[in-house]
N, C-alpha and C positions, 0 to 999 in steps of 0.2 A: 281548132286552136288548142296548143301543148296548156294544160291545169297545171299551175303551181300553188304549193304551199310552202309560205314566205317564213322563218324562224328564224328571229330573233329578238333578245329584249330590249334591245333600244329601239325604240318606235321611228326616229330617225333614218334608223338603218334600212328598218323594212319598208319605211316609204318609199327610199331611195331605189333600193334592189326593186319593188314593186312598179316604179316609174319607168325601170328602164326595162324590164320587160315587158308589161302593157304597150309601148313602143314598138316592141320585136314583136309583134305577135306573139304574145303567151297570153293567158288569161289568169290572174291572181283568183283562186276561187276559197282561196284561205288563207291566215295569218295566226303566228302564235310568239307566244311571248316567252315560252318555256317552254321545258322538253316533255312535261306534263301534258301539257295543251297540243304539243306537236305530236304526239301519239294517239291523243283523243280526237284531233285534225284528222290524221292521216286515215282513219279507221272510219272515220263520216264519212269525208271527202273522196278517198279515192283517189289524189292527182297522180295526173302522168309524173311528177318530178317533184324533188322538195330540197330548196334550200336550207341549208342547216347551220347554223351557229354554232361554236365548240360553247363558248364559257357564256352560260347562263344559270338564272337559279331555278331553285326547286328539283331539276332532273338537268344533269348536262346535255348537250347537245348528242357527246358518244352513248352517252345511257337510252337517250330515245332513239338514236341509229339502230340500237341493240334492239330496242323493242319494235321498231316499224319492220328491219326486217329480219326477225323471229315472227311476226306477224305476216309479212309478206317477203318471201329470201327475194323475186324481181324490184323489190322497191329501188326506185332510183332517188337515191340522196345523195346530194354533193355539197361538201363541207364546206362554209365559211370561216374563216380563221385568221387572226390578225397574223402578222410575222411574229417569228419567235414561238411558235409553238408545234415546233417542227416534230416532234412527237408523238403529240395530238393527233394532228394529222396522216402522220403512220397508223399509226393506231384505227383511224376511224378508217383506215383502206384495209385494214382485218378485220372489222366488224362489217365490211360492206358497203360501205361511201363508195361511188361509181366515179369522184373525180372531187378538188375541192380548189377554193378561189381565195385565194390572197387578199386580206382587208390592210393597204386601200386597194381597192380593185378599180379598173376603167369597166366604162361600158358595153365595148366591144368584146372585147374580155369573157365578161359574165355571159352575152349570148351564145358565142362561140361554145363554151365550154357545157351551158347545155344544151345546146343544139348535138354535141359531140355524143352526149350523153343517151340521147334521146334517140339516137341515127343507129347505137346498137344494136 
């Protein structure tokens, strides 16, 4: 089973993303609320893959991209990001995000894209 670590700080959000991969076959083996926590996540854990939030506090989403892979250049992270921050987005595919998912997102959606991820 594909380990993911779920980021972000609406606790809504990660239940959500969490529900519908436990569904797909993934296995949630962690969760964080910032990019703090998702750096100190990724360095326990180890998962195969990590969703990632752009706008959080304490550390953004791109500042911990930065540091998971400066820590690990194979990490597979794919960005979360509401519309409108098409930027962001660019950005966090120069820092190494392997793909990233439009908030609102469907279901299908989210699996696909890291299944996509995952198959490289």
């Amino acid at each position: 089973m594909k380990k993911v670590l779920v980021v972000d700080d609406a606790v809504f959000m990660r239940m959500a993303i969490k529900n519908i991969l436990e569904k797909n076959d993934f296995e949630v083996i962690g969760e964080a609320g910032n990019g703090v926590e998702a750096v100190e996540q990724y360095k326990a854990l180890k998962p195969d893959i990590v969703t990632m939030d752009i706008t959080m506090p304490e550390m953004t989403g791109l500042e911990a991209l930065q540091q998971i892979t400066d820590f690990d250049s194979n990490a597979n992270v794919v960005m979360v990001s509401a519309m409108g921050q098409d930027s962001m987005v660019r950005e966090s595919i120069i820092y190494g995000a392997k793909s990233f998912i439009l908030k609102p997102f469907k279901e299908d959606h989210v699996v696909k894209t890291l299944n996509q991820v995952l198959a490289v």
